[in-house]
N, C-alpha and C positions, 0 to 999 in steps of 0.2 A: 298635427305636424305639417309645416308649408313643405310645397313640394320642394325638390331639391332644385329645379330652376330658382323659384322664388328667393332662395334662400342665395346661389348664386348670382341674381339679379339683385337683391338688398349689399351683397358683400363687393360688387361692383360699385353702386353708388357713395356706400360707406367709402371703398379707397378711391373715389375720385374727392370727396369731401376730404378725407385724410391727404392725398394730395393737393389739394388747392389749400387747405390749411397750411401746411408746411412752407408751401409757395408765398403766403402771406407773411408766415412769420421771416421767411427768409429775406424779403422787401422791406423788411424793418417796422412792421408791421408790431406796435402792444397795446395801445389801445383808444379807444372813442373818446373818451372825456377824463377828467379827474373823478369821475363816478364811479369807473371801472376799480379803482384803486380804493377807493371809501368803500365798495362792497367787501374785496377782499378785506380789507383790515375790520369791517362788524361781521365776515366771515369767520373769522383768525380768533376774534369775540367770542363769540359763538363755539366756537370747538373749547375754547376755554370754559366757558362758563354759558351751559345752553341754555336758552329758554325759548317761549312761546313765539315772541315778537324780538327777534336778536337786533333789530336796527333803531325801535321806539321810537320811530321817524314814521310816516305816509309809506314807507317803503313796505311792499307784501313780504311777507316769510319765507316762502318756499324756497326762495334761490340762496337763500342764507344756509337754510337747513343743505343744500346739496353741497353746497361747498363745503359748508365748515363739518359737516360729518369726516368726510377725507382725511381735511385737516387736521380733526383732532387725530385721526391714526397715522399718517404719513410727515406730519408735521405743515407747520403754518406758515408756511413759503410760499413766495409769487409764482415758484414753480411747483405746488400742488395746485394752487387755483390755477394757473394755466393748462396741467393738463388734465384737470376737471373740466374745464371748456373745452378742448381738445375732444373727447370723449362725448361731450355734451351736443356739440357739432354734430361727430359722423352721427351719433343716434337722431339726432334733427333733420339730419338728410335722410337718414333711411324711412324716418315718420311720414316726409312729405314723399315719397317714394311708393310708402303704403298708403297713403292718400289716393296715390292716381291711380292704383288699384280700384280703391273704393270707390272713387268719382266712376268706373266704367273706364277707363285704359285697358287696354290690352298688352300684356307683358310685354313686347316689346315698346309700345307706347309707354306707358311705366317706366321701363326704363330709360328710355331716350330722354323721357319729362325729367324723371330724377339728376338724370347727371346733370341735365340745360338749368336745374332749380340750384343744384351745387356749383354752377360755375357763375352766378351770379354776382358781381362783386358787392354788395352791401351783405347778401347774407353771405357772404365768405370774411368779412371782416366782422358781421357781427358774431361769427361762427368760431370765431380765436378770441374774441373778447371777454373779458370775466362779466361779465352781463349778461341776463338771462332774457334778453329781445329771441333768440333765434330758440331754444326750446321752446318759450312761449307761442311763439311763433308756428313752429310744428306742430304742435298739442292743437293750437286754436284749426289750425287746417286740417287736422284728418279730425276734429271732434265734428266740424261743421259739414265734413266730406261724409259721415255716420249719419246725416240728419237727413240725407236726401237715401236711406236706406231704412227696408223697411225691417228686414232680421232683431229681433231684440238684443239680441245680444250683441252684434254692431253698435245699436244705439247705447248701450249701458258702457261700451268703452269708447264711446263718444262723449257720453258724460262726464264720465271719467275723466278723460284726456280735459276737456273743459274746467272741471273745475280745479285740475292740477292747473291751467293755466291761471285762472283768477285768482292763486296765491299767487302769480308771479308779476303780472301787469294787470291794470286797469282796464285799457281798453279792451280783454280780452272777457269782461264783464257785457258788456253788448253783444259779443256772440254768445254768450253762455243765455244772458235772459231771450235772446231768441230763441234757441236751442230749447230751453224750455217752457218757451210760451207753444211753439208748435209740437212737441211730443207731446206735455198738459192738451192739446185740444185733439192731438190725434190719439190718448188714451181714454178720454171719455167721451169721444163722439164714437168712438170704434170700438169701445168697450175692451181697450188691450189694456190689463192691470199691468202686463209684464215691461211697459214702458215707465212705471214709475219709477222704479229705481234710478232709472236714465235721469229723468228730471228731478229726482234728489239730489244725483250723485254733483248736477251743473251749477244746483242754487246751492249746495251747500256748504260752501267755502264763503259765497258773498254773505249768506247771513251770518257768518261767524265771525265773519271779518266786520263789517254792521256792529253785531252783538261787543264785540271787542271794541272799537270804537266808543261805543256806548258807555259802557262798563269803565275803561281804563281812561279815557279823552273827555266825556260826559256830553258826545256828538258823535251822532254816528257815522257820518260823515263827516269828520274831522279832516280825510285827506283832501278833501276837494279847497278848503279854504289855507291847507297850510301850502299847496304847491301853487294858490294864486297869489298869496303872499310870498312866496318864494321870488315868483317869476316878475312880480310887480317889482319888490325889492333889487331886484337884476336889472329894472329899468324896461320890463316888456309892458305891453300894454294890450290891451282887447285888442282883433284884428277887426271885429267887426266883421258882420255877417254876410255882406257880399264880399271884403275882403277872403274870408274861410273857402266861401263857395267856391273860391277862383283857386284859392294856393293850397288846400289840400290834393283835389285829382289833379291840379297842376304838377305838385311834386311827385305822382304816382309815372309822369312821362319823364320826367324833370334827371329824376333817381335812377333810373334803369332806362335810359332813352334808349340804347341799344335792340334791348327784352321788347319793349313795345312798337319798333321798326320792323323786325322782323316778325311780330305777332297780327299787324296790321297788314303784312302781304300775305302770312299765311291765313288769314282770314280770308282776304278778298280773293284768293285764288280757292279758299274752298267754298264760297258762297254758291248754293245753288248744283250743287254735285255732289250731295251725300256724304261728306268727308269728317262732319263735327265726330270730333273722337271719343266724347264723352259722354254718358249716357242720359237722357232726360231726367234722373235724378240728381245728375249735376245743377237743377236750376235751381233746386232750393238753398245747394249750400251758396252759389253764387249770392243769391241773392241776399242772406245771411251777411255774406262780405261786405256787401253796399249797407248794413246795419254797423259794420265796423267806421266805414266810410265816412254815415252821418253822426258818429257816436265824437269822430275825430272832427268834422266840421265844428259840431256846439263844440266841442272843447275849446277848438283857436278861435273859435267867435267872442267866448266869455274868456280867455286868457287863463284856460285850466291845460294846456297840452302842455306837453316835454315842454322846460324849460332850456334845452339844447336839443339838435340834430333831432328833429319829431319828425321825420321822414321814417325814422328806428318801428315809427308805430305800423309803417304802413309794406311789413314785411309777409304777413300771410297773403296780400293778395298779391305781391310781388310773385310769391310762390306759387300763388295757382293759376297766376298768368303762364309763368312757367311751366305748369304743366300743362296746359293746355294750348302753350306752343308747341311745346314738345309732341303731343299727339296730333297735332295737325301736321306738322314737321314728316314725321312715321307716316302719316297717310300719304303726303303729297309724294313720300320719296319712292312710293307701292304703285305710281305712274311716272314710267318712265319714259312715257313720251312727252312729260310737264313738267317731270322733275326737276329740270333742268331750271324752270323758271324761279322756284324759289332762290337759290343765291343768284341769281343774276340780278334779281328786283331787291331781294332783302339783303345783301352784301354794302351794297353802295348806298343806302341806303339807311343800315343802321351807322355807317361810315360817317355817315352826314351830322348825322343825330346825335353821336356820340360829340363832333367837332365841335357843332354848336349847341349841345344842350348841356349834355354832361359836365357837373360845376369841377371846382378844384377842390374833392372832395378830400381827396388826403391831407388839404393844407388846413382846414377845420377839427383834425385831429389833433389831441395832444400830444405834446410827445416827452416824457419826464427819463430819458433814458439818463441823466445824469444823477437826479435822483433816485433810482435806480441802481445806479453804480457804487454811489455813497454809501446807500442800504443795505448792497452786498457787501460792500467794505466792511462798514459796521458789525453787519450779522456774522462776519468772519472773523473778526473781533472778540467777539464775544460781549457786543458792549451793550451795555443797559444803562438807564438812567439818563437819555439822549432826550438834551432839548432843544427843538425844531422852529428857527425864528428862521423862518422862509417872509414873502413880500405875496403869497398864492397861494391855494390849494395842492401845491405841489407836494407840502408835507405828506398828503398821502402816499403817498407814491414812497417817501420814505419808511413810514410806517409799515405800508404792504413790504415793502423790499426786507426790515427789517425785524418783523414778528411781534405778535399781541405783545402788550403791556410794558413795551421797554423804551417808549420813548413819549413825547406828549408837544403840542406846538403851546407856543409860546402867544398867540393871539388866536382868538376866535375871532376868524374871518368871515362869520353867519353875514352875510348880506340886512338881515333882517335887525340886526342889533347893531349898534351906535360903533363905528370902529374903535378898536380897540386902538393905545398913545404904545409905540413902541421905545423901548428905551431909546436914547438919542446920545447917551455920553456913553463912556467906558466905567464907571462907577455905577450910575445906575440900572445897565446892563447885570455885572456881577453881584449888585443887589440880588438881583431877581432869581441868577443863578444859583446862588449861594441859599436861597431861601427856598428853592426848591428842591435843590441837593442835585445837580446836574453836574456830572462828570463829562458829559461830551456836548457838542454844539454844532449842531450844524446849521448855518446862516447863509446869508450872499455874499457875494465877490466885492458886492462896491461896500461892504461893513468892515472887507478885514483888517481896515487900520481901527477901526473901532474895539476888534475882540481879540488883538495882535496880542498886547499885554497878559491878557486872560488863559493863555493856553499856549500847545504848541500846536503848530496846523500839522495833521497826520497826512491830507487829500485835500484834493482842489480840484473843480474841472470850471471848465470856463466861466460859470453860471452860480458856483456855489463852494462852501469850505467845511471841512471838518477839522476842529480842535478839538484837542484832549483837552481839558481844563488844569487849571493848575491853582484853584482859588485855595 
């Protein structure tokens, strides 16, 4: 049982995560891509009809299984998967919290790291996102924060946490085969049987994922060729490998230029004065992270990373920059005849870096709040049988807003496949309607003299229309 500080210390960081989430959502704040909204609805899937592999895309399992469990008991709404992420957040925060424990923090270090990790802006917006980047995230940092310990039973929910993460992202596959390439040498050069479980618990999701592959795709690595074809298809291209060397630790200042202003003074004023906060078992999971690092370089070299916002990948070591600001932070502020130097150097400083590094991240976000509003509309409705000729990926977002299996888009806009000819008259349109038995319609604003005939319009917002049909 944690002692009751501990436990006081974790229920501190969880409501500062709970509050800067709220602060998000309150800024208008829903989500990262049209990906967030595609997860929900093979969520929403999923609570309907469960299986092994709920998305039978490249996409891992496990964040499907977390959502749509909810779902199917609270119901399949954009507000169960939000406050699934909600939820999913504080425990993310609390994880990398218990991380800086394990690194060697000392509880007030701990706790100082954890709030500095939760006030983060990227993990505070991946932290409200139905995307499982920030669990993952936490899993992968205290699994690799367990490898630089030598307790077995630390190591065996280091494992643990690892291989819950390799159902949920890829790159989270590089620290796991570290993770088990170094417990595999330190169990049979040290003769400790009791670290194998540890390295079952890391490889046993990739071989099953591998074996599933295999099995269902007839490649075991089926995902690596279908997210380059994805991302080629989108019009990306290999970056090329001194291009990768330069733009991945570039975007690790790029992303958090703040995190790294003020981590770069509190270094240089603890250089040479005893003040590193974290304990010599800290080098190995670092160095673990620089295994995430070049796992992320070959990706954007061959043109296998995220096909959008792939900075998303480079959130555990955001976080354990974070904490290891955070404990140097707590040291330097334990002299207080110095004290004083950190925000006077690090203020003006991250000030700068922010001005000029910091991109205009929020304007690279999507934002479908009108489809969204249509959705509720609908789902207030009680309407089913909605078919969805949007000009984007926006459909999702209607879909998530309005519930599994009631509504279906009208083109498949796969990048990968020939575009699909949209109807162009008002007869050929109601063809289509007619043929698939569509009582409602939601399209764009510049169509409605196209589908005026067709229906009455119930909704309108700047961008888009809802008619009832009337074929």
């Amino acid at each position: 049982m944690p002692p009751d500080s501990a436990l006081r210390d974790a229920a501190l960081v969880g409501l500062t995560r709970a509050l800067v989430s709220a602060a998000c959502w309150w800024s208008g704040f829903r989500a990262i891509s049209d990906d967030d909204y595609s997860r929900v609805v093979i969520a929403a899937r999923f609570a309907a009809e469960p299986s092994l592999d709920p998305s039978g895309t490249s996409w891992l399992p496990l964040p499907f299984w977390l959502y749509g469990t909810p779902m199917a008991l609270l119901g399949d709404s954009l507000t169960t998967a939000r406050g699934v992420a909600f939820v999913l957040g504080i425990a993310s925060a609390i994880l990398v919290w218990a991380s800086g424990r394990v690194l060697g923090l000392l509880p007030r270090q701990a706790l100082m790291a954890g709030v500095a990790a939760a006030l983060l802006p990227y993990g505070a917006w991946l932290s409200v996102a139905t995307v499982p980047e920030a669990p993952c995230a936490a899993l992968v940092l205290f699994g690799v924060a367990c490898l630089g310990r030598a307790e077995a039973t630390l190591r065996t929910w280091g494992g643990l946490a690892l291989g819950a993460a390799c159902f949920c992202r890829y790159e989270a596959w590089a620290l796991a085969l570290t993770f088990v390439l170094c417990s595999a040498l330190q169990a049979v050069r040290g003769r400790r049987r009791e670290l194998w479980p540890a390295v079952l618990l890391a490889a046993l999701p990739i071989g099953l994922w591998l074996l599933h592959g295999l099995v269902r795709h007839g490649d075991a690595l089926f995902f690596v060729a279908r997210v380059s074809q994805y991302s080629a298809a989108l019009g990306g291209a290999t970056s090329g490998w001194l291009r990768a060397l330069f733009e991945v630790p570039w975007a690790l200042v790029r992303f958090e230029p703040e995190l790294f202003a003020v981590l770069a003074v509190a270094l240089g004023l603890s250089l040479g004065k005893q003040r590193w906060p974290l304990s010599r078992d800290a080098l190995g999971p670092a160095l673990a992270l620089l295994a995430l690092l070049a796992f992320l370089v070959v990706a954007q070299a061959r043109g296998s990373a995220a096909t959008h916002h792939p900075e998303r990948s480079l959130l555990p070591i955001f976080w354990f920059a974070a904490l290891l600001t955070g404990g140097l932070m707590t040291k330097l502020a334990q002299q207080p005849e110095r004290a004083w130097r950190l925000p006077v150097l690090a203020l003006p400083l991250a000030l700068v870096a922010s001005l000029l590094l910091r991109p205009a991240i929020r304007d690279s976000f999507v934002n479908r709040s009108e489809e969204e509003l249509l959705g509720g509309v609908l789902r207030g409705l009680g309407a089913t049988e909605v078919a969805l000729d949007t000009d984007d990926f926006g459909f999702f977002a209607l879909q998530a807003a309005l519930g599994h299996g009631k509504s279906w888009p009208l083109a498949d806009l796969d990048p990968r496949k020939a575009p699909a000819e949209r109807a162009v008259s008002t007869d050929q349109l109601a063809e289509r309607l007619r043929r698939d038995r569509a009582r409602w319609l939601v399209t764009t604003r510049s169509r409605q003299a196209l589908v005026a005939p067709l229906g009455v319009t119930r909704a309108a917002t700047s961008r888009l229309t809802l008619v009832e049909l009337r074929l």
